[in-house]
C-alpha positions as CSV (number, residue, x, y, z in Angstrom):
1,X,82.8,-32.9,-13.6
2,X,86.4,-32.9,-14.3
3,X,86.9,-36.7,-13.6
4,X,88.9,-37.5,-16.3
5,X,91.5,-34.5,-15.5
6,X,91.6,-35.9,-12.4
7,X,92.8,-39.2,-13.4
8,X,94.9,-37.9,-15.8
9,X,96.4,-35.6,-12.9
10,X,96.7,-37.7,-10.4
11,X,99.3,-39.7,-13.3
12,X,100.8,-36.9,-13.6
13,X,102.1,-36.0,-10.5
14,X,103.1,-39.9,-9.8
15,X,106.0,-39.4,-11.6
16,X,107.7,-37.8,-8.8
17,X,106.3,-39.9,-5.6
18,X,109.3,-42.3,-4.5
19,X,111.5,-39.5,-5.4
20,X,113.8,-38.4,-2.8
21,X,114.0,-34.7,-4.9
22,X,112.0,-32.6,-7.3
23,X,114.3,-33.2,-10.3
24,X,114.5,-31.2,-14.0
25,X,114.2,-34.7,-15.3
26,X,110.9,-35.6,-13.0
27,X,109.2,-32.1,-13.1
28,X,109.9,-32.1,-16.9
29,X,107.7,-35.3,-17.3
30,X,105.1,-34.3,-15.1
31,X,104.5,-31.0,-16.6
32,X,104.0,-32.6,-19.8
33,X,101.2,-34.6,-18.5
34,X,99.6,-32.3,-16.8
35,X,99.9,-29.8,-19.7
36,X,98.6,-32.7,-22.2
37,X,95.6,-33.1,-19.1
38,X,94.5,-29.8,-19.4
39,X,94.6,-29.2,-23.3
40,X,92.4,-32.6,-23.6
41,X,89.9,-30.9,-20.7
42,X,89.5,-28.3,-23.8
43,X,91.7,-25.4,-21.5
44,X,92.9,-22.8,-23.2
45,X,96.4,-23.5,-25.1
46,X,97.6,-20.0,-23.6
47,X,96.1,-20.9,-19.9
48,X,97.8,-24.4,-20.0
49,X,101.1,-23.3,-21.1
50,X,101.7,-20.8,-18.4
51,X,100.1,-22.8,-15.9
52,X,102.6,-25.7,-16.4
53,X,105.5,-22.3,-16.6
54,X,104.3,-21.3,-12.9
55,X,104.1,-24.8,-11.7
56,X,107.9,-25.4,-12.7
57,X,109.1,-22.6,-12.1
58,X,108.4,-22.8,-8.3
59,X,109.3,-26.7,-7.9
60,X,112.2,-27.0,-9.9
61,X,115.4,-27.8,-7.7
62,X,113.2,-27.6,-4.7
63,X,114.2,-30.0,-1.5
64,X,111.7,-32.3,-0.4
65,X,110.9,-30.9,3.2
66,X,111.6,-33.3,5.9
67,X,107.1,-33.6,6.8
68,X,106.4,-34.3,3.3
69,X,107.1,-36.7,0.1
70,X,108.1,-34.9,-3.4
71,X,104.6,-36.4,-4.7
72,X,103.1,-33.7,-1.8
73,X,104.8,-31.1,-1.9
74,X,104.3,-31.0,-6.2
75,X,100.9,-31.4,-5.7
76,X,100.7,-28.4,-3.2
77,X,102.3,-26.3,-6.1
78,X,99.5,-27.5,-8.0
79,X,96.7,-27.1,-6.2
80,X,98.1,-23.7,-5.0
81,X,98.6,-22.4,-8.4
82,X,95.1,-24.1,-9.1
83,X,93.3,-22.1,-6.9
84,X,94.8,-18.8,-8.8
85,X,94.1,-20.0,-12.2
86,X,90.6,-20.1,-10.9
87,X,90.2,-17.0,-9.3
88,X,92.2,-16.9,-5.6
89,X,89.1,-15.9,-3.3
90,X,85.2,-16.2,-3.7
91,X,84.0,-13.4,-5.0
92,X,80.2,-12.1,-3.8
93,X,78.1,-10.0,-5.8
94,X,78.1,-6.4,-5.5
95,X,75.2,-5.4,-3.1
96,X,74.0,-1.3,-3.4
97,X,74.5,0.8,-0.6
98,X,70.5,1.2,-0.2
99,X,68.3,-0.8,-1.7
100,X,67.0,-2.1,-4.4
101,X,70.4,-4.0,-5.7
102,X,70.0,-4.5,-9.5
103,X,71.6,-7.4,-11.0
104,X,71.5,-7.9,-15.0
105,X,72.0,-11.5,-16.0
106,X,72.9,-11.9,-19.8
107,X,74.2,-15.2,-21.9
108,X,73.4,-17.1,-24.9
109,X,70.2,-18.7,-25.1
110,X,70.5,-22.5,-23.5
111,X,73.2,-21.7,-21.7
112,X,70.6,-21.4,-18.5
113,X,69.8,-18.0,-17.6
114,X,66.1,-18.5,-16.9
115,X,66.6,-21.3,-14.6
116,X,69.9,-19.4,-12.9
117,X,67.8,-16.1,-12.4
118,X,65.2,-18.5,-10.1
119,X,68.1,-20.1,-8.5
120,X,69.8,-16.7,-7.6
121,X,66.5,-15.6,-6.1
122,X,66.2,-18.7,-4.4
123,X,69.7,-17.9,-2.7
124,X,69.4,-13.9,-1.9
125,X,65.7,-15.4,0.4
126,X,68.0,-17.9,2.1
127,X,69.8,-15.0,2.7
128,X,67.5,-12.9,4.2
129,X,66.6,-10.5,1.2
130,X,63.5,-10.2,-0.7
131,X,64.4,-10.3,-4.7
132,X,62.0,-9.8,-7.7
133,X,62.6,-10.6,-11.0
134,X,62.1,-8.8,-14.3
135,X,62.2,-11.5,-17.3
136,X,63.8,-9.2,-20.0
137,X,64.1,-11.8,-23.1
138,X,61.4,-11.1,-25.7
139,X,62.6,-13.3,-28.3
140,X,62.2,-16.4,-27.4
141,X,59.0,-18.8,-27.3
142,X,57.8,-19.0,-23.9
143,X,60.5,-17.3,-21.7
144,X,58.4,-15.4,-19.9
145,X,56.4,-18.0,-19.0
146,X,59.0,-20.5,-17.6
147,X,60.7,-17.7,-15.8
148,X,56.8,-17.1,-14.2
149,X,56.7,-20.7,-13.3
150,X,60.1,-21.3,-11.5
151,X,59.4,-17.8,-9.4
152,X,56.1,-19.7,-8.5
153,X,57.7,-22.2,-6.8
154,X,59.9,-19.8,-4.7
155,X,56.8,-17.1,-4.0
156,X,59.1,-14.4,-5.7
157,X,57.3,-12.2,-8.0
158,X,57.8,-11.4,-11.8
159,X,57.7,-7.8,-13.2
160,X,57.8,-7.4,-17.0
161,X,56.8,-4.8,-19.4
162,X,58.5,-6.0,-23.1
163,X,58.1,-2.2,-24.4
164,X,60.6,-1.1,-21.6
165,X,63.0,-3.9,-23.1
166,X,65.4,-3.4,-25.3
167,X,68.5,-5.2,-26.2
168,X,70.9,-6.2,-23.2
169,X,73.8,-3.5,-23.7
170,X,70.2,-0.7,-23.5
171,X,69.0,-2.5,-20.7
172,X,72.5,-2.1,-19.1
173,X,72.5,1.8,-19.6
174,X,68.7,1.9,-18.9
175,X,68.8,0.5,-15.6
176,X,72.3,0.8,-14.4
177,X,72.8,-2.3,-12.3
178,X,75.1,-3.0,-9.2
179,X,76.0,-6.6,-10.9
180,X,76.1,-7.9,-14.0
181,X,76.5,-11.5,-14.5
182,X,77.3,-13.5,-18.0
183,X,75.8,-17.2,-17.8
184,X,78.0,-19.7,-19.3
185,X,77.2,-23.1,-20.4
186,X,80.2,-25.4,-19.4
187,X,79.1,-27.8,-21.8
188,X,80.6,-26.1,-24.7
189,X,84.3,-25.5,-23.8
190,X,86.2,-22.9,-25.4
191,X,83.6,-21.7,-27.6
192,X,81.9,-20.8,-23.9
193,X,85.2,-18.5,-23.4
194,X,85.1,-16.9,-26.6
195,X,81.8,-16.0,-26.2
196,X,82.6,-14.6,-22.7
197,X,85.4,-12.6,-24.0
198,X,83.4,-11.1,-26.4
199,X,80.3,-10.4,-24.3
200,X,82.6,-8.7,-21.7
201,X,84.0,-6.4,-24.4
202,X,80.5,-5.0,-24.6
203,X,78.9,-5.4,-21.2
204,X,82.2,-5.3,-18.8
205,X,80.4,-7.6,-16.1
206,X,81.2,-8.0,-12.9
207,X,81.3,-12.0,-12.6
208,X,80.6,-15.2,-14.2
209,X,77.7,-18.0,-13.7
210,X,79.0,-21.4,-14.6
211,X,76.2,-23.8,-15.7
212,X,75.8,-27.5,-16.2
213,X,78.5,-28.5,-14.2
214,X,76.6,-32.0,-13.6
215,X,76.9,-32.8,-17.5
216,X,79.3,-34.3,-19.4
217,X,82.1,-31.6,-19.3
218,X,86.0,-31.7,-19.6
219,X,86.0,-28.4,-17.6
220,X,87.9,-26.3,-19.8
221,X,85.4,-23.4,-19.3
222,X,86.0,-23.5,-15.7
223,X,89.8,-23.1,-16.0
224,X,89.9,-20.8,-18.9
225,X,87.7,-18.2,-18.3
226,X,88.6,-16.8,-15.4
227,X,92.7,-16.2,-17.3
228,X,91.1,-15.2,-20.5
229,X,88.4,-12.7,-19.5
230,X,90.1,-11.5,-16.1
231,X,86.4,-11.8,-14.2
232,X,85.8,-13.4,-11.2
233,X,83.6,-17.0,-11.5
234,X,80.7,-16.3,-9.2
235,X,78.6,-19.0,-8.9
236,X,78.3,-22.8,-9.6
237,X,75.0,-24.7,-11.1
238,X,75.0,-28.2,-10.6
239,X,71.5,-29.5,-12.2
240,X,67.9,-28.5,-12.6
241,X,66.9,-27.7,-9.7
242,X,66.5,-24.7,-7.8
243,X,68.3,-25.6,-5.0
244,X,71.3,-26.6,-6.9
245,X,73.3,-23.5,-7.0
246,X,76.8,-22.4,-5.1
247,X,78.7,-19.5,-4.5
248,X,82.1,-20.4,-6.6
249,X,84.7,-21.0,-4.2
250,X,88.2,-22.0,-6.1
251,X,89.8,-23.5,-3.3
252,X,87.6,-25.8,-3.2
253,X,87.1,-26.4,-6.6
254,X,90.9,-27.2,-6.6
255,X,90.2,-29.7,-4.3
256,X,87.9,-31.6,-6.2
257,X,89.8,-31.7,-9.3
258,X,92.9,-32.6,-7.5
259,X,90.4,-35.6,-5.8
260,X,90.8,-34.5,-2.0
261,X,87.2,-34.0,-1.7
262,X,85.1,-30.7,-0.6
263,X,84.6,-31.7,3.2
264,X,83.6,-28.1,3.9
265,X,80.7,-28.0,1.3
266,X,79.2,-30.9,2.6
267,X,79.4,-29.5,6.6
268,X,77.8,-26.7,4.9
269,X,74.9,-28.6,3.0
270,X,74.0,-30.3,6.4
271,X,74.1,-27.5,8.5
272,X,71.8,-26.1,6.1
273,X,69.5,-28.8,7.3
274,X,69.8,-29.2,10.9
275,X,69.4,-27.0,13.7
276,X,71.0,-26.8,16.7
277,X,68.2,-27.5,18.8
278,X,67.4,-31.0,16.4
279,X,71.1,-32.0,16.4
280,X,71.3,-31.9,20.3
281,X,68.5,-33.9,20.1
282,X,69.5,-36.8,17.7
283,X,73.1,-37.0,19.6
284,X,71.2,-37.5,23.0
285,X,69.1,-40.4,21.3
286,X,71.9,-41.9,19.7
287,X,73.7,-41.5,23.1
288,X,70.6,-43.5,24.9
289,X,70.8,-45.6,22.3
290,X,67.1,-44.4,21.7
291,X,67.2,-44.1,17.8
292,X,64.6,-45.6,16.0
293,X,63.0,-45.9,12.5
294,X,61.3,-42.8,12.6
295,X,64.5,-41.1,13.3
296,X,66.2,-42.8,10.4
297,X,63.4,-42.1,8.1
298,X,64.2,-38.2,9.1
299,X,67.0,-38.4,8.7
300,X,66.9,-39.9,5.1
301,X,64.6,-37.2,4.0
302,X,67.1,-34.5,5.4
303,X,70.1,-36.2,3.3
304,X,68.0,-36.0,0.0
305,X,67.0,-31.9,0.7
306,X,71.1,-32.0,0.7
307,X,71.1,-33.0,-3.0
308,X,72.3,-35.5,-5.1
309,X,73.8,-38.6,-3.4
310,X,76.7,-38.6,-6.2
311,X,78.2,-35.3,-5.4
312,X,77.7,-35.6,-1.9
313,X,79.5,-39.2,-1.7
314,X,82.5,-37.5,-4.6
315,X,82.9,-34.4,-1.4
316,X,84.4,-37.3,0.8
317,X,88.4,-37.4,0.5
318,X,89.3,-40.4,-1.7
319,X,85.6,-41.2,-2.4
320,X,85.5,-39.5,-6.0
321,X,87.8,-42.2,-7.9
322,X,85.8,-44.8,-6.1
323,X,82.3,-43.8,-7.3
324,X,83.1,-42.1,-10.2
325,X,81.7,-45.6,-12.5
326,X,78.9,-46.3,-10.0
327,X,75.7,-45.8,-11.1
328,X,74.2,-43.9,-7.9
329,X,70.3,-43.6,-8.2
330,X,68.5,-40.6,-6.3
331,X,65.8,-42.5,-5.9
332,X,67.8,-45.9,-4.3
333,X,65.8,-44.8,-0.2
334,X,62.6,-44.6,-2.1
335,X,61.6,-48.5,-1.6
336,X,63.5,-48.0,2.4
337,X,60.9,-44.8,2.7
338,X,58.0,-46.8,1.5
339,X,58.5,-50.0,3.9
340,X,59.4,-47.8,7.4
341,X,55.8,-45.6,5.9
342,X,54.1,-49.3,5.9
343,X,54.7,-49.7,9.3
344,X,52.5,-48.4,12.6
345,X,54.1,-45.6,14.4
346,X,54.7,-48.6,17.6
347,X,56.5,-50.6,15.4
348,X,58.9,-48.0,13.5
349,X,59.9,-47.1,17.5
350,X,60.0,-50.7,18.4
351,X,61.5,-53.2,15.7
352,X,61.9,-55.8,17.9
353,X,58.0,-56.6,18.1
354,X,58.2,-57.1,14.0
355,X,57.2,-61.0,13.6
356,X,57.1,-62.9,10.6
357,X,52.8,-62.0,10.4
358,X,53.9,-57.6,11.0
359,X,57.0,-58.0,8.3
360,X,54.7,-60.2,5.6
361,X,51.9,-57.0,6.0
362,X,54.6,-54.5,5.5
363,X,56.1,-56.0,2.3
364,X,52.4,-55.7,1.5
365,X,52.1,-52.3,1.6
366,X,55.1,-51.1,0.6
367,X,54.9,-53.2,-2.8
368,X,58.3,-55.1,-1.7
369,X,59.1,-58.1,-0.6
370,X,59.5,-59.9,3.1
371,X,63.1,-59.9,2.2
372,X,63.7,-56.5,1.8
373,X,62.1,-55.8,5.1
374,X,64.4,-58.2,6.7
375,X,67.4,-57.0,5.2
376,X,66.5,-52.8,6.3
377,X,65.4,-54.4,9.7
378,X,69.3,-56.0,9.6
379,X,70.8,-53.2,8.3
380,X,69.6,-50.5,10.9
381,X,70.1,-52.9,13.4
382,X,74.0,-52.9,12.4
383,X,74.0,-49.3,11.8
384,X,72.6,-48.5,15.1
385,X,75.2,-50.7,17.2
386,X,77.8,-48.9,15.0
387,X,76.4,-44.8,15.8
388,X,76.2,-46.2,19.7
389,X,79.9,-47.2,19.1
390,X,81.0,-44.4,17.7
391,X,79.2,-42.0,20.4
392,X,81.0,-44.3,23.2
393,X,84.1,-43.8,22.3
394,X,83.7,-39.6,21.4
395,X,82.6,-39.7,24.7
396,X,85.8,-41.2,25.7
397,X,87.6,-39.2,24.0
398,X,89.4,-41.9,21.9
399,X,90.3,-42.5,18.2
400,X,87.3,-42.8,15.7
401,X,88.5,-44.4,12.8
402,X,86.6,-47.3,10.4
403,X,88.8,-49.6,11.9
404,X,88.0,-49.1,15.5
405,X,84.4,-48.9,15.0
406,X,84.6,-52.1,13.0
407,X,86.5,-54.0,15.7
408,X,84.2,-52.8,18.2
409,X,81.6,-54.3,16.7
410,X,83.7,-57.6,16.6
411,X,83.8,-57.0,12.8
412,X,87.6,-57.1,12.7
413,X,89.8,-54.2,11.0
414,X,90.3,-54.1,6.8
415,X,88.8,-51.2,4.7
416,X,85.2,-51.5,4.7
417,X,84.6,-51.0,1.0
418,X,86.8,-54.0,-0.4
């Protein structure tokens, strides 16, 4: 999502880095660019143009302040005015005063509203409430029946009654709900605003779904929508499955288009798998310098529950322009799963008793080969002197950067990744 605005962005705002001032000559350049950036992302000609107007009106003739490079300070503008054009603050969805909270999802079909309504469900139980869903769309083949299935795999129940159901602006008036939400697929650009604009003129929702964010889109929906249609962007979808929903924050989503990462969603989507009780624990065995394979092995399957490796590696600053052409497989730690499963539960808390006869056995069973064995038995090996590096010197309260921990471990200094 959005990788090719971000190139083009980050070009953009070059033109002014080296620059001892924000100039009418530099800014002038740069707000070309970024204007022809965003009309290529499919924004909205009207959203682009005063975009580009804010933007230069605030950094024209401004001083570079002594802490910061012209390059900074014009991408602060931008990623200020960013998170405006994208809606300031998340907005949450409107709970009733006493239960039950009723929240009307409407779109176009494909644009994911079955698969959304599960998802949404999914979040109010991590949330502490107890949703149910009505599948309301008697037109299409088979709708009922997926929406059954994806509740089934949440144990949230499914109440429907088609002669109850009528068409969406009825079911609005019938049922009166706290929330209405309009599903947008962000694979279709500015056709997804119009469509928006012209549902809202009939419904007036409360908020926007944006779907599909994983595909192939110039984000255009994204930045448009919230201008066009003055409703807030509620939540994020970012694949098939159910856990792959977020609450639509646009600071953060200014961050990621602007390549500076989303460190804060990732802390998040960890936390969301560890305890405080289990992370005490693994710092005290890292600490001890007690961490084995079985350790490792949780601690892979906790990193896949966080979702896909990709987006999780494109939330680290600076990692997005790096990884952007790699081709990351989700299933790249199944063959490291299957050869720490092939081994007995001694010898995944005890390496060092792995001979040549224990490693040939494993590659057996785990349908790889002795050398793959050898090179995860090297790899943890180097990974584990590194964790106990890194706890030594927390615990000494010094610096923790790549290069320390790489000349700790005799390694030298030099960025890690070529």
């Amino acid at each position: 999502m959005f990788e090719s605005l971000s190139d083009k962005l980050e070009g953009a705002l070059q033109n002014v880095k080296g620059q001892g001032r924000i100039s009418d000559v530099n800014i002038a350049e740069s707000m070309r660019e970024i204007r022809r950036a965003l009309l290529d992302a499919d924004v909205n000609y009207q959203v682009a143009r005063d975009f580009t107007d804010r933007v230069r009106e605030q950094a024209t003739g401004e001083d570079v302040l002594t802490s910061v490079t012209p390059g900074e300070q014009l991408t602060k503008i931008v990623h200020d005015e960013l998170v405006e054009l994208l809606g300031g603050e998340q907005a949450e969805v409107n709970m009733a005063d006493q239960p039950p909270t009723v929240v009307l999802v409407a779109g176009l079909q494909g644009s994911g509203k079955t698969t959304f309504c599960a998802k949404l469900a999914r979040h109010f139980k991590s949330e502490g409430h107890s949703p149910v869903l009505a599948a309301a769309d008697v037109y299409r083949p088979a709708a009922v029946d997926q929406l059954k299935k994806l509740a089934g795999e949440i144990n949230t129940p499914v109440y429907f009654d088609e002669t109850m159901m009528q068409e969406v602006a009825d079911i609005k008036t019938a049922v009166e709900p706290n929330e209405t939400l309009f599903v947008v697929d962000s694979m279709t650009g500015q056709d997804a605003v119009n469509t928006a604009k012209e549902f809202n003129e009939r419904l007036d929702y409360e908020g926007v779904v944006l779907t599909k964010l994983d595909g192939d889109t110039r984000g255009g929906a994204a930045l448009s929508i919230r201008d066009v249609v003055h409703k807030p962007i509620k939540f994020a979808s970012t694949g098939e499955k159910l856990d792959q929903l977020t609450p639509f924050y646009p600071d953060r989503m200014a961050q990621r288009i602007l390549g500076m990462g989303d460190v804060v969603s990732f802390v998040e989507k960890a936390q969301e798998q560890y305890d405080e009780k289990q992370a005490e624990r693994l710092r005290k065995k890292i600490r001890k310098q007690d961490f084995d394979l079985a350790d490792f092995y949780e601690q892979l399957q906790k990193i896949q529950n966080m979702g896909s490796i990709k987006e999780l590696m494109g939330m680290i600053p600076g990692m997005g322009s790096q990884i952007r052409d790699l081709d990351v497989d989700d299933d790249a730690f199944k063959h490291i799963e299957a050869i720490i499963l092939s081994m007995t539960p001694e010898e995944r808390r005890n390496p060092r008793i792995l001979n040549g006869s224990r490693r040939k056995r494993i590659a057996r069973g785990s349908g790889t080969e002795v050398r793959d064995v050898n090179q995860l038995l090297k790899q943890f090996k180097q990974m584990k002197k590194m964790m106990g590096s890194m706890s030594k010197m927390m615990g000494q309260g010094r610096d923790v950067s790549i290069e320390k921990v790489m000349e700790s471990m005799g390694m030298g200094g030099g960025n890690p990744f070529g």
